[in-house]
N, C-alpha and C positions, 0 to 999 in steps of 0.2 A: 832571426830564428831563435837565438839567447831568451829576447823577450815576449817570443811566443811560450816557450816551453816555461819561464819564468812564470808570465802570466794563468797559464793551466795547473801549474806547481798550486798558486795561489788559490786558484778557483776550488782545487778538489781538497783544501783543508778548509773551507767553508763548509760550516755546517748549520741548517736550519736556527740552532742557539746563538749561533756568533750572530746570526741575523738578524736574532728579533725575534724569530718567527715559531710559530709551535710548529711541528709535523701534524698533517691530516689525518691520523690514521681512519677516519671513515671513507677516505677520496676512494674510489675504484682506480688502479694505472687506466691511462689512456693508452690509444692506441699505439702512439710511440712508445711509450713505455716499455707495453709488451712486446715489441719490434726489437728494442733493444736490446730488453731483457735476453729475450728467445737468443739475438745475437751474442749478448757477453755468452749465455748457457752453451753454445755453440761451439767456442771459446774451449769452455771449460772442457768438452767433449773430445775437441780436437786435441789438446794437451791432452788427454787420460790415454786414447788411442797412437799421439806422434804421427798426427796427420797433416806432414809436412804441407800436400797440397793447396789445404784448408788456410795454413799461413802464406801461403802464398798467393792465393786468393784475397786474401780478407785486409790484410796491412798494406797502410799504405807507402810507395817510393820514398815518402820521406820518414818514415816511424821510426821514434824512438823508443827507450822501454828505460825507466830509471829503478835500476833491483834494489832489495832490503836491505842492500849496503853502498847505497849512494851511488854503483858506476851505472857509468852510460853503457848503453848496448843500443847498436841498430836493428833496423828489420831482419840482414842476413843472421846476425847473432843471435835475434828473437828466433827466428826458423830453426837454426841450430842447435840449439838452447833444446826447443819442446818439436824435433822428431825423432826422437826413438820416443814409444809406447812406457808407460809407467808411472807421469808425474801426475802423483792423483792431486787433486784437487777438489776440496768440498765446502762449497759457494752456501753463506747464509750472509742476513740481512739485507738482499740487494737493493739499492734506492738507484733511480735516474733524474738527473737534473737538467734541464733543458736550459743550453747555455743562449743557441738562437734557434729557427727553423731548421737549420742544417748541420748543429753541433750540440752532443747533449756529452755528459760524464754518466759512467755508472760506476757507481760505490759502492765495493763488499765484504765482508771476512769470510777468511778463509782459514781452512784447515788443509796444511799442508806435508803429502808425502810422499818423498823419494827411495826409489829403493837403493838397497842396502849398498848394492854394485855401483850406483852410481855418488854416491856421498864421497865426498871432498873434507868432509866435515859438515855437518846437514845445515841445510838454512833454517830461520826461524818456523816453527810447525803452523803459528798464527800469524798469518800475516794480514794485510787491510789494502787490496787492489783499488785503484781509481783508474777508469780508463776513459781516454774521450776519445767519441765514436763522429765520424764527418761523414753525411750523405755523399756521396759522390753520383754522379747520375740517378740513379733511383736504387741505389744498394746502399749498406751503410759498411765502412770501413773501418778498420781502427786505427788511427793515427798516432795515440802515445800513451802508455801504458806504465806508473808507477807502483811499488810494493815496497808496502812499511811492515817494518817487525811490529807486532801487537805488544808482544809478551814474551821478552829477552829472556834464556836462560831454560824455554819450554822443549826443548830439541831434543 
């Protein structure tokens, strides 16, 4: 399990330059694509509302989630985390990377905000989500979920 989550750490700080490779910007997304996309956005919907059921639905028995500060969290703690209504979230540059037929990543920034009631001390307001998403039967799930500070000191 160590070296799964290892190996997905790795995959989502690949990017198009470390590759080689230029970005398309002429490509149209494919249909997975917008599948996923439409999924992470869904995502993001579910967190603004605290629509527990939605996580509960969508993650899967084994999900993990690694926060902008290195700790692990599982599924119950993901649900926990984002059901009360409030945590806004506002999703730009998304990209999807098709890892096989059945596992893709999507990668985005974020502008993040908690209300005032709930700060601990706020987390970083930019952060930079990678999430990889696994078909399971014909739905797609989320299986693990990491978030880096962008821009330390923006809070």
């Amino acid at each position: 399990m160590s070296r799964l989550v290892v190996l997905i750490v790795l995959l989502c700080s690949l990017s198009p330059a470390a590759l080689g490779q230029a970005p398309n910007p002429s490509k149209p997304p494919g249909e997975q694509e917008k599948a996923l996309m439409a999924a992470e956005q869904s995502f993001v919907d579910a967190a603004r509302k605290g629509d527990a059921a939605f996580f509960k639905r969508i993650l899967t028995e084994d999900f993990f989630l690694v926060g902008f500060d290195g700790q692990l969290a599982d599924r119950q703690e993901m649900i926990d985390q984002l059901s009360d209504p409030g945590f806004s979230l506002v999703p730009y540059n998304m990209k999807v990377m098709s890892v096989t037929d059945g596992v893709a990543i999507v990668t985005y920034d974020v502008v993040l905000r908690v209300p005032p009631e709930q700060d601990q001390g706020p987390p970083p307001r930019y952060q930079h989500f990678s999430t990889v998403w696994v078909k399971q039967r014909d739905a797609w799930r989320m299986k693990f979920q990491q978030r880096t500070a962008s821009h330390w000191g923006d809070w």
